[in-house]
Structure formats: C-alpha cells, structure tokens
C-alpha positions, -999 to 999 in steps of 0.1 A, spaced: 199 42 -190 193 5 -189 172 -7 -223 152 -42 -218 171 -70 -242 159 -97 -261 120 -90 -256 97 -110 -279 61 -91 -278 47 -63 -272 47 -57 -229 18 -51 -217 22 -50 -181 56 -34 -161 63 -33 -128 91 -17 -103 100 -36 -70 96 -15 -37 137 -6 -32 137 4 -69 164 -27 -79 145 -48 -104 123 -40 -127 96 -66 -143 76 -64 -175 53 -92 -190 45 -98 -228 16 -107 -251 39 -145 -256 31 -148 -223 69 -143 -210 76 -126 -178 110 -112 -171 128 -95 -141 156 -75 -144 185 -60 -124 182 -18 -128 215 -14 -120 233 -41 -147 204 -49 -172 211 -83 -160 186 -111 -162 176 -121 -125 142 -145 -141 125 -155 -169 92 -175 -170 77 -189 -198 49 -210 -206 29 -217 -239 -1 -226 -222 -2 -192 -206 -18 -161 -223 -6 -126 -228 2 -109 -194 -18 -84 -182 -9 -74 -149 23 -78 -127 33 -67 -92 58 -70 -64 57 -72 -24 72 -53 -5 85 -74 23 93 -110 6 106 -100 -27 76 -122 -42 65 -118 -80 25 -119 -89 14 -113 -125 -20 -124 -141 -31 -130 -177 -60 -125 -202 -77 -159 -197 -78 -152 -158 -48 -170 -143 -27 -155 -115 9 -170 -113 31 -163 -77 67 -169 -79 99 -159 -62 123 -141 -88 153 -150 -71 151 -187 -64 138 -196 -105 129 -224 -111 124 -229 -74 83 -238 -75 61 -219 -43 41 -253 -49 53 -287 -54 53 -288 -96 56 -254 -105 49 -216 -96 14 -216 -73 -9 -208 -100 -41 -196 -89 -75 -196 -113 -97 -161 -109 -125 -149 -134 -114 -136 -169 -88 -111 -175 -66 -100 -146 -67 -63 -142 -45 -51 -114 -27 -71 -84 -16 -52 -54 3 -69 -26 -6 -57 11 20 -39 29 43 -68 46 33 -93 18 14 -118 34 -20 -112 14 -23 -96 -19 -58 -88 -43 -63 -98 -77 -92 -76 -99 -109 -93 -124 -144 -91 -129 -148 -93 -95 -122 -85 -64 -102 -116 -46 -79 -116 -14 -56 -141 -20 -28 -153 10 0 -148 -11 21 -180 5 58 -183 -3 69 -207 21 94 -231 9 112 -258 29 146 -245 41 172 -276 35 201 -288 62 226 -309 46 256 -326 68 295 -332 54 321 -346 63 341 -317 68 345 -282 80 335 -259 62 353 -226 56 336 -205 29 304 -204 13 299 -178 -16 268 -173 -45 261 -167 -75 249 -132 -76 217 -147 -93 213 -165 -62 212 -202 -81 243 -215 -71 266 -217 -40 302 -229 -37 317 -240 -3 354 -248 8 351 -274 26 389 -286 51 393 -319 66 393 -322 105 420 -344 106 459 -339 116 475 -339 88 496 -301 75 483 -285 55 446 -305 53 430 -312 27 406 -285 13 383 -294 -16 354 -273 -38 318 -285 -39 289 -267 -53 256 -266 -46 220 -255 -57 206 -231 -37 172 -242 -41 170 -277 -32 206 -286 -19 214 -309 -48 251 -310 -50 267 -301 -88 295 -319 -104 324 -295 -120 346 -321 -131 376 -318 -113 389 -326 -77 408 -298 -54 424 -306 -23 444 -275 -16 416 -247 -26 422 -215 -3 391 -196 -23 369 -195 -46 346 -168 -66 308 -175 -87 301 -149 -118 267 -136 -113 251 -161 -138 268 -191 -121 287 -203 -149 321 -194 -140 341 -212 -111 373 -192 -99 395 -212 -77 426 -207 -64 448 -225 -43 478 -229 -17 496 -243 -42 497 -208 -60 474 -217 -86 444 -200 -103 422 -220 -121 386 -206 -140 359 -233 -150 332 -230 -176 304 -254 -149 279 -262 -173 309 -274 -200 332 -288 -172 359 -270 -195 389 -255 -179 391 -215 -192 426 -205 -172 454 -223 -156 478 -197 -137 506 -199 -115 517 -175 -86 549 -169 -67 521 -176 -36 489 -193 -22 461 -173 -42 445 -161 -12 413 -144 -30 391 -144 -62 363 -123 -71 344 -117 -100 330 -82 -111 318 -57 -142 291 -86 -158 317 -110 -151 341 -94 -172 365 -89 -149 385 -117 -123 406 -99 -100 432 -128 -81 457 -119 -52 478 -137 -35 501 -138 -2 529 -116 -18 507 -88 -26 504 -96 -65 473 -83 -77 461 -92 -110 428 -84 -130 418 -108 -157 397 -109 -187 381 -142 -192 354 -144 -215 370 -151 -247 411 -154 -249 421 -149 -212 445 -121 -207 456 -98 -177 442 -63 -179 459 -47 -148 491 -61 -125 503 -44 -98 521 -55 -64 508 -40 -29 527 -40 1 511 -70 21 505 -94 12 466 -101 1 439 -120 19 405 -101 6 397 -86 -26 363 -67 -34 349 -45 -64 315 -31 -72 290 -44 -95 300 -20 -120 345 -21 -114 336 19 -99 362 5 -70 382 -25 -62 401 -30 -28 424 -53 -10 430 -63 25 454 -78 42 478 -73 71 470 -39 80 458 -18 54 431 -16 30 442 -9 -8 418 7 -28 420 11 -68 394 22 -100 398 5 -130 411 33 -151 442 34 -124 473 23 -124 481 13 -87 466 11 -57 464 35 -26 461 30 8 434 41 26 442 62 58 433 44 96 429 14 81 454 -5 103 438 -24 121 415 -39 92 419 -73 82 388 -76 57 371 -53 35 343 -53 5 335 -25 -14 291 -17 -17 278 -33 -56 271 4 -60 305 15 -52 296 45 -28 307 26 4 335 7 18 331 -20 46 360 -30 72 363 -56 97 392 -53 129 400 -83 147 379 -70 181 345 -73 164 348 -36 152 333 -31 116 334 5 100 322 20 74 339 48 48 326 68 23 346 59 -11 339 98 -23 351 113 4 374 86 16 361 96 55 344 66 77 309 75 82 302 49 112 309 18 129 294 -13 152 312 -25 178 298 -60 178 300 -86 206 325 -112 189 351 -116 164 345 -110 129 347 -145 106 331 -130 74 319 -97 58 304 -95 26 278 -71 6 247 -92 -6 239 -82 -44 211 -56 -33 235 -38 -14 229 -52 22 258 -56 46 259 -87 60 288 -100 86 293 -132 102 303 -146 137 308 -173 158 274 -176 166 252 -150 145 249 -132 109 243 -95 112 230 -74 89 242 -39 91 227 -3 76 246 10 48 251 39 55 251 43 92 265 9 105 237 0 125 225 -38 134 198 -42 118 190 -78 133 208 -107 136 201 -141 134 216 -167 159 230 -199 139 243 -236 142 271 -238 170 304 -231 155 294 -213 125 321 -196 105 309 -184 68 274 -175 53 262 -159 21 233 -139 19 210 -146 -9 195 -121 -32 166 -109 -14 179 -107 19 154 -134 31 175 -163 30 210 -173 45 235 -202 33 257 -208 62 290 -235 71 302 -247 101 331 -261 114 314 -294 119 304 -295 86 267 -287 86 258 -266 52 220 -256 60 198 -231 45 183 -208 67 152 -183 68 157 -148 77 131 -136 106 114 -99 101 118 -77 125 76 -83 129 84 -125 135 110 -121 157 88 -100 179 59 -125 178 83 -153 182 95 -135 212 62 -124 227 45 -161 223 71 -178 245 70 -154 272 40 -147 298 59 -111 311 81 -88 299 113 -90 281 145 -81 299 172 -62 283 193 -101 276 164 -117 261 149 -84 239 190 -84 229 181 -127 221 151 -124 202 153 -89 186 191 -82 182 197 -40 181 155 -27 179 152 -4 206 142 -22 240 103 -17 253 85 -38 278 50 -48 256 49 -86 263 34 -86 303 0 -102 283 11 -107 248 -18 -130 235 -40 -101 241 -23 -80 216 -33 -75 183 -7 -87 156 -7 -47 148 -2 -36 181 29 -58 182 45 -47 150 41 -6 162 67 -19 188 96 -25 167 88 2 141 
C-alpha cells in the first residue's frame, strides 16, 4: 500500500491517470500533487496562494496532461512531467469559467476536455510546447534522465584523432535546453547514471573511477577506484541503491545517501558493459560479452541466464516482471524474469545502439536512424520514429511523448513523439493515392498495412483513426 506524504489540507478532489501509474489529489491550500503508485514518489507539485481550494482534477488519456479546477472558478492545465515547464508562456494555461469547478472530463485522445460549473464549457485542452534543437561540438554518445523527467545528462566524445578522445559530462534541462553547471570537468567519462529526483550524478570513467555528485551542492559524495574502466552506473530502489561495474566483471552495489558504503560485491565472468535493476531492486542484471547476469538483492551472486549468448545489452522492466536483450543483428528478445523463459522477440531492420525501459514501463530501443518503442510483453513495434542522421542514443521521457536524442555530429534535440492517429494523418495529407507497403512501413512503422488514402481529404478525421486501431 502506498500512503500520500506530507499533505497539508484536507483533499478534496483525487484522481487516477488512465494506465493506473500516478495518482493526483488536490487540497483545500490549494496544492496539487501527482504521485508515482508504484514508489510514492513525488512526480509534481503545484502551488499557488492566489489559488483557492481544489475541487476537481482529471487526467487525459493520450497526452499525460493534468486539469484541475477550484472554488472561485479557475481551471489550471499543466503537464505533470515537465514541472515547472508552463503550457503558456508565464505559467500553467489558466483558464477563467463561472464559479466553483465541478467535474472535468478530458475527451478520449485529449485534444478537448469539459469543465462543469454552473454551466458546461468545451475547452481545447492545448499542450503544445516548443520542442528545442541544440548543436555541440561533439559527438554525442549517451543521453540518460532523471526518472522525474527534469534533467538529462549526455556523454559527449571529441571527433578528433587523438587515443583515447576526450569524453566529457554535460547536463541539461529537459524543459528548455538550458545547460547546468556540476562543478567539475571530465574528460575520460565512459557513463553516467541520474537518481530519479535529479540530484545525484554517477560517473564513471576509463580511468577506473567512480565518482557520485550531490548537483544542486556541487559537493562530491564518492570518489572510488577500479582495477578497470567503470563501464556502467545505474541508480535504483528510491535512489538508495548505485550499482557500478566495470571491464573486469567487478560488480558493486552502493549505498550513498548518508556515509557511502558497499552493500553487495561480487565478480562475474565478463567483463561488464550494461547494468539494470527495477524500480524497486526486485532484479538487477549485467551484460557483457555474451551472457546476461541476473541477481536479487537478497542474493549473493549472480546467475547466468540461459541462451543469452549472443546478447550484448540488457535492462530489466521498473516493475521487475520482464527482461529486455539486444544481439548485435538487430534482434531484441524479451524473457519473463519468473519463469526465466523468453516470451518474444523483434527482429528489427538495423543494429541495436541503445535499449532502455522508460520509467512507465515502455521499451524503447534505438538505432542508426529510428527510436522504437516495443510492447512489453509481446515484443511488438509499436511505432517508431525516424531521427537526425547518425543518431546513436535517446532517452525516453516520462510520458512516452517526448524523446531526447544524440548524434554523432553533435546535435542534442528534443523531439515529439507522433500517435499512431498523427502519423496516419501526416501520411494521408502528403499523398493523393494509396500507400505502398515502403511508405505505410515510412510513415506508420509496424500498424498493419491498408490502402485508405486513394482520396484522403474526404475522410473524416474518425474514419482515419479506425484504420490504425
């Protein structure tokens, strides 16, 4: 059971969003607050003495968007995982409507919603923010967030000749772009881990250190060296946990919060280029040369996981049921951590660069040209969305709707996730006939092919979105 923290008045409205993840609750202070089931995290707070007690509070179903209304006849829109990110230049899209708001209900997809007051109002419930395209000097070779979604951090290698290059940390808002200042310069990084909140920094490096920040203090927590280049970092369990690997297959599991200390050490045979865990430490695993490592906290070693050969990177599902594997031919696979047993795979068209798990359990995997996100469980392409030439890394936001991505030639650029319903428009608009098979593949990725757009301007916009459903 997950209990609601640090409330400070009575709530007086609650809400649940559509996939049953958050859960968000408004007081008589005026306060609104979104939670994460699963953790009891906070995801968003908003709070404003000018407004009066909340009354009503919803969420879409498509965008992730937040409405809530008060007493004195305000309705407030907002996006819970980009806070403080404003819908409106200045602030959350504030919208004035009669006296007390009753109820708001969001139409199926999003795009409108209905506020009841004393009288009933259809309201275009606009989200849109500007997506942001920043370009660096050099290539970039990971990008990982926050799980609040707030912060990125990015690895980014000179192009030049020089062996090994230079590979330095930057950090990012998520929002805006606006680069952040840590307070200390890298230039051998090899990876690098966010806690959820965005106030730890784990970095480690060629060099066979691991270093942990406090960001907002610019206070080094942990210096620690390794007989090898600390090949992975990742945080898990509320950020209680750091678990650190490196190239001779030491595996270590730190406690960082107040007098670092390792919990768990153990050695694997390979040596270590990915480590993973679940939001709540139910599994950890390793990859590296062949092989995929798997381990629960209360253990003391590690296992290998059968016909796992061939896989060179794995993450493990925040809710621990599923395991995720990526082979050097583009084949990703999925396994069932209960039963150990792989429940499916995609064969996909081109090597594999990245895989990851967003924080709301969606499988997303990048390649040379496209980010793909996958069913869980069942392995099947979802949609994909074609990216900057020579794109390498991405992270998936909270949400799902929007995608940080790197590229070799140093473009860092935020990018908006298409529906299923706008890629189909999209498509439909720019051709006068039908689709064939290449160009439905193009536009729509994995949906089942149908020829619907011989006259597309004739079609309703609901007699384009029965196509792809």
């Amino acid at each position: 059971m997950t209990s609601i923290p640090d409330t400070h008045g009575s709530i007086t409205a609650l809400s649940v969003s559509q996939d049953g993840s958050r859960i968000g609750f408004g007081e008589s202070t005026g306060s609104v607050r979104v939670i994460e089931l699963l953790t009891g995290r906070n995801l968003y707070r908003y709070s404003d003495s000018g407004l009066s007690s909340i009354k009503s509070l919803a969420f879409s179903s498509h965008d992730g968007l937040l409405a809530y209304g008060t007493e004195h006849g305000k309705v407030i829109i907002s996006d819970p995982f980009y806070w403080p990110i404003p819908i409106k230049k200045g602030g959350e899209r504030q919208i004035s409507h009669g006296h007390e708001i009753k109820a708001i209900v969001f139409f199926p997809g999003g795009e409108w919603m209905v506020s009841v007051s004393d009288t009933v109002r259809v309201w275009k419930a606009d989200a849109s923010r500007d997506p942001w395209r920043k370009y660096l000097a050099n290539s970039i070779n990971q990008v990982r967030s926050s799980g609040d979604g707030r912060i990125i951090a990015t690895i980014q290698q000179a192009r030049t000749d020089t062996e090994p290059p230079n590979a330095t940390i930057r950090l990012f808002e998520t929002r805006n772009g606006q680069e952040l200042s840590f307070g200390y310069d890298y230039h051998d990084a090899r990876s690098v881990s966010l806690s959820h909140d965005g106030r730890l920094l784990a970095v480690g490096t060629r060099n066979g250190l691991l270093h942990v920040w406090d960001i907002e203090k610019k206070l080094q927590l942990l210096e620690h060296r390794y007989a090898a280049s600390v090949n992975s970092v990742f945080w898990c369990c509320d950020d209680k946990l750091l678990t650190a690997a490196d190239g001779t297959g030491v595996v270590n599991m730190w406690e960082i919060r107040n007098s670092p200390v390792v919990r768990k050490a153990f050695t694997v045979e390979h040596p270590v280029f990915y480590v993973h865990a679940s939001a709540r430490g139910d599994w950890f695993s390793a990859a590296g040369n062949g092989l995929v490592w798997l381990w629960r906290l209360e253990s003391d070693k590690a296992v290998p996981l059968k016909d796992t050969e061939r896989v060179v990177q794995a993450g493990v599902s925040p809710d621990g049921r599923y395991l995720a594997g990526a082979e050097p031919d583009g084949v990703v696979r999925l396994w069932d951590l209960r039963t150990q047993t792989e429940i499916g795979h995609a064969s996909l068209d081109e090597a594999v660069e990245d895989l990851d798990f967003s924080n709301d359990g969606k499988l997303y995997v990048t390649t040379f040209r496209y980010v793909m996100v996958l069913e869980v469980p069942g392995a099947k392409v979802l949609f994909r969305v074609q990216l900057p030439i020579g794109m390498h890394t991405a992270a998936l936001l909270p949400g799902g709707r929007w995608i940080i991505v790197g590229t070799f030639l140093g473009e860092l650029a935020q990018i908006a996730v298409p529906t299923f319903e706008r890629q189909h428009e999209d498509a439909c608009t720019q051709l006068s006939r039908d689709l064939y098979l290449d160009e439905w593949r193009e536009f729509l990725g994995s949906v089942s092919f149908r020829k619907q757009c011989s006259n597309p301007r004739s079609r309703s916009l609901t007699e384009l979105i029965s196509f792809v459903r």
